[in-house]
C-alpha positions in Angstrom: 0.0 0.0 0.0 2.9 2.3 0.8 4.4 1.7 -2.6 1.5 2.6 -4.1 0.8 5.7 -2.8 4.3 6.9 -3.3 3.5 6.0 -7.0 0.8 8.0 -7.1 2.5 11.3 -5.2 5.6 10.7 -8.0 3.5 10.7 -11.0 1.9 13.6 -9.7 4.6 15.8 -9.3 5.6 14.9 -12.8 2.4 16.1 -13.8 2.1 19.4 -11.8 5.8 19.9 -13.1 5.3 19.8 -16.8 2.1 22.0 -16.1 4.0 24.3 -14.9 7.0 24.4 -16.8 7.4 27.8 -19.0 7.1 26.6 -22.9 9.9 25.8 -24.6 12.0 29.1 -26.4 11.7 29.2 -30.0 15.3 31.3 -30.0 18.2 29.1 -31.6 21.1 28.5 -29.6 24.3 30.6 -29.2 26.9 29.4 -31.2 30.8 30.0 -30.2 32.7 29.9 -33.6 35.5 28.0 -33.4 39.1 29.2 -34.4 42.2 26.3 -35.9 45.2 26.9 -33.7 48.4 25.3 -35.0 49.6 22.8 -32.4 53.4 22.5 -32.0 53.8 19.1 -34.0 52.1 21.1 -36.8 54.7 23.1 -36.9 57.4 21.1 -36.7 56.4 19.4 -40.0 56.6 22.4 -41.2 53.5 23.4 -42.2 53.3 27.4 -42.0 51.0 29.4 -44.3 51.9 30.0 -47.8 52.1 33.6 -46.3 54.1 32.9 -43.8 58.1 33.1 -43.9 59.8 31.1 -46.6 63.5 29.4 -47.7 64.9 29.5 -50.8 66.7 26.0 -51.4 68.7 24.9 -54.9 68.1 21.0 -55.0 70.9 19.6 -57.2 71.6 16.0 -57.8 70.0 12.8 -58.1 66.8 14.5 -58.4 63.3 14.1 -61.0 63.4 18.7 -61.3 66.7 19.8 -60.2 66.4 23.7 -59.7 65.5 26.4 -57.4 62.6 26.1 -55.0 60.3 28.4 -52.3 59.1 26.4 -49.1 57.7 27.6 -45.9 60.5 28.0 -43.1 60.7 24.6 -41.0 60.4 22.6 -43.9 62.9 19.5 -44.0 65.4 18.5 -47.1 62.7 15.8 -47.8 60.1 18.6 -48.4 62.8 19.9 -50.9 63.1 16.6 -52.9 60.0 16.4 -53.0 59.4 19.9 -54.6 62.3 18.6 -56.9 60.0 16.0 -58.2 61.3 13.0 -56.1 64.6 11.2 -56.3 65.4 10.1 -59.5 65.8 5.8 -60.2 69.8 6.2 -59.2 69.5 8.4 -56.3 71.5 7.3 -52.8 68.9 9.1 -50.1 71.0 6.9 -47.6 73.9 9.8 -48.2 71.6 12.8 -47.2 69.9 13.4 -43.5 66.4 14.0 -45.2 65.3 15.3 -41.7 67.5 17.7 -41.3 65.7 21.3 -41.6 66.3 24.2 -44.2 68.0 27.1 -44.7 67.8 30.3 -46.5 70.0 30.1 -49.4 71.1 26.3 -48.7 72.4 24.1 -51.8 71.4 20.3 -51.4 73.4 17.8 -53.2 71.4 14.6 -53.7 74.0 11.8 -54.8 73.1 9.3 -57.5 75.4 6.8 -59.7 75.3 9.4 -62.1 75.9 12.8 -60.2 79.4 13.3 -60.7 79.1 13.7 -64.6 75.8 15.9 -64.4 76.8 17.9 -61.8 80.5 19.9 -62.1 80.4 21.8 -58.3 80.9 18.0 -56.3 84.7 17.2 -56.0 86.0 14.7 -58.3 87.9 12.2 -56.7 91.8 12.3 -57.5 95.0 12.5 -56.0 95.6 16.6 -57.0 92.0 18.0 -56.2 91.3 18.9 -52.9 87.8 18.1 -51.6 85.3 20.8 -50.8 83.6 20.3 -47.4 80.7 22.6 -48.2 79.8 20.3 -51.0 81.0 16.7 -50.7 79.2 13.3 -49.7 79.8 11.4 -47.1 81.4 8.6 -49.6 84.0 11.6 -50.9 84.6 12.7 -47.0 85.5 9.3 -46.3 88.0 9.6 -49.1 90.3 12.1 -46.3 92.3 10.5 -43.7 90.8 10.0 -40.5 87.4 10.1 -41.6 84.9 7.6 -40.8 81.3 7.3 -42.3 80.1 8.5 -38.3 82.3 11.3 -38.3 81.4 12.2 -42.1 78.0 12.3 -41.1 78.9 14.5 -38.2 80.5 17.0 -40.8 77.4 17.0 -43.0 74.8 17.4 -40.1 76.8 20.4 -38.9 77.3 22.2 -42.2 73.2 21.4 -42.6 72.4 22.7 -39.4 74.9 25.8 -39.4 74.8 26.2 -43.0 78.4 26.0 -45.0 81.7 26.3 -43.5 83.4 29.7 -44.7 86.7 28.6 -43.3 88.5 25.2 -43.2 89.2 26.3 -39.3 85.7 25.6 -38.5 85.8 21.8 -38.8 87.2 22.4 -35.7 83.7 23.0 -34.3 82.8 19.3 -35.4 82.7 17.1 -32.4 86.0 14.4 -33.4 87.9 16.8 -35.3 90.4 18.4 -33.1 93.6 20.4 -33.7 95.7 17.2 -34.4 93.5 16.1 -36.9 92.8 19.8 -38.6 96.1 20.1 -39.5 96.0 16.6 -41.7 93.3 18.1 -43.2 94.0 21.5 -44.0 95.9 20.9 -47.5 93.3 18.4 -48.5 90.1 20.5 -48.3 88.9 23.7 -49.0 85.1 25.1 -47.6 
């Protein structure tokens, strides 16, 4: 019996409450527009505004469109190959750090099997020739004494990330090239 009239006192609050409810507003709700923020890993990729600040790049090489090429600042080497049309069939990508980021002005050298005919500004291996560190592969820095394919690497990352080397002094800012060894090298290279 209890239940029952507890029933009954629910269901008539229900119905006193929808009785006296106010109607239901025919207004539309408020919208909040919504605005697209760049998140960080957005811009890491490199992915600024055709507006935004750019870097002019010369992509040389093993590449499909070797020439001259505008991309948004951030943007990595691979961005610039890409630009370039891709690597060509006899490219060696292994050679390049396709991560590395841009800069302004920056000339990158994508090495293929036939490279060394089509393109005139990479060293030419021989005895007499001294070997430009702004420009050469890892493969020709391995050619000097001393130099590994890790420490070749080393050379390249640095003149990518600090652009080129206007002095053969500076490979003394590599890390594994000290004075000892910069003194073997300095009438075998020139920047």
């Amino acid at each position: 019996m209890a239940v029952l009239v507890l029933v009954i006192i629910v269901l008539g609050w229900i119905a006193i409450s929808i009785l006296v409810a106010p109607p239901p507003s025919n207004e539309p709700l408020a919208t909040v527009p919504l605005e697209s923020v760049p998140t960080s890993s957005q811009s890491a990729k490199g992915s600024a505004s055709p507006s935004g600040p750019r870097v002019t790049v010369h992509v040389v090489g093993a590449v499909k469109k070797p020439g001259v090429y505008e991309l948004p600042e951030g943007s990595r080497i691979t961005d610039a190959v890409k630009s370039a049309g891709g690597l060509a069939e006899d490219a060696h990508p292994e050679l390049v750090n396709l991560a590395a980021k841009l800069i302004d002005g920056q000339q990158i050298i994508l090495p293929g099997d036939s490279t060394q005919s089509q393109n005139p500004n990479l060293p030419a291996p021989s005895n007499n020739a001294k070997i430009s560190i702004n420009t050469a592969d890892a493969q020709t820095l391995q050619e000097l004494p001393g130099i590994g394919p890790a420490l070749a690497e080393r050379i390249i990352d640095f003149r990518t990330e600090n652009g080129p080397f206007s002095s053969v002094e500076e490979l003394d800012a590599v890390s594994g090239i000290g004075p000892a060894m910069l003194e073997k090298l300095a009438d075998l290279v020139v920047p």
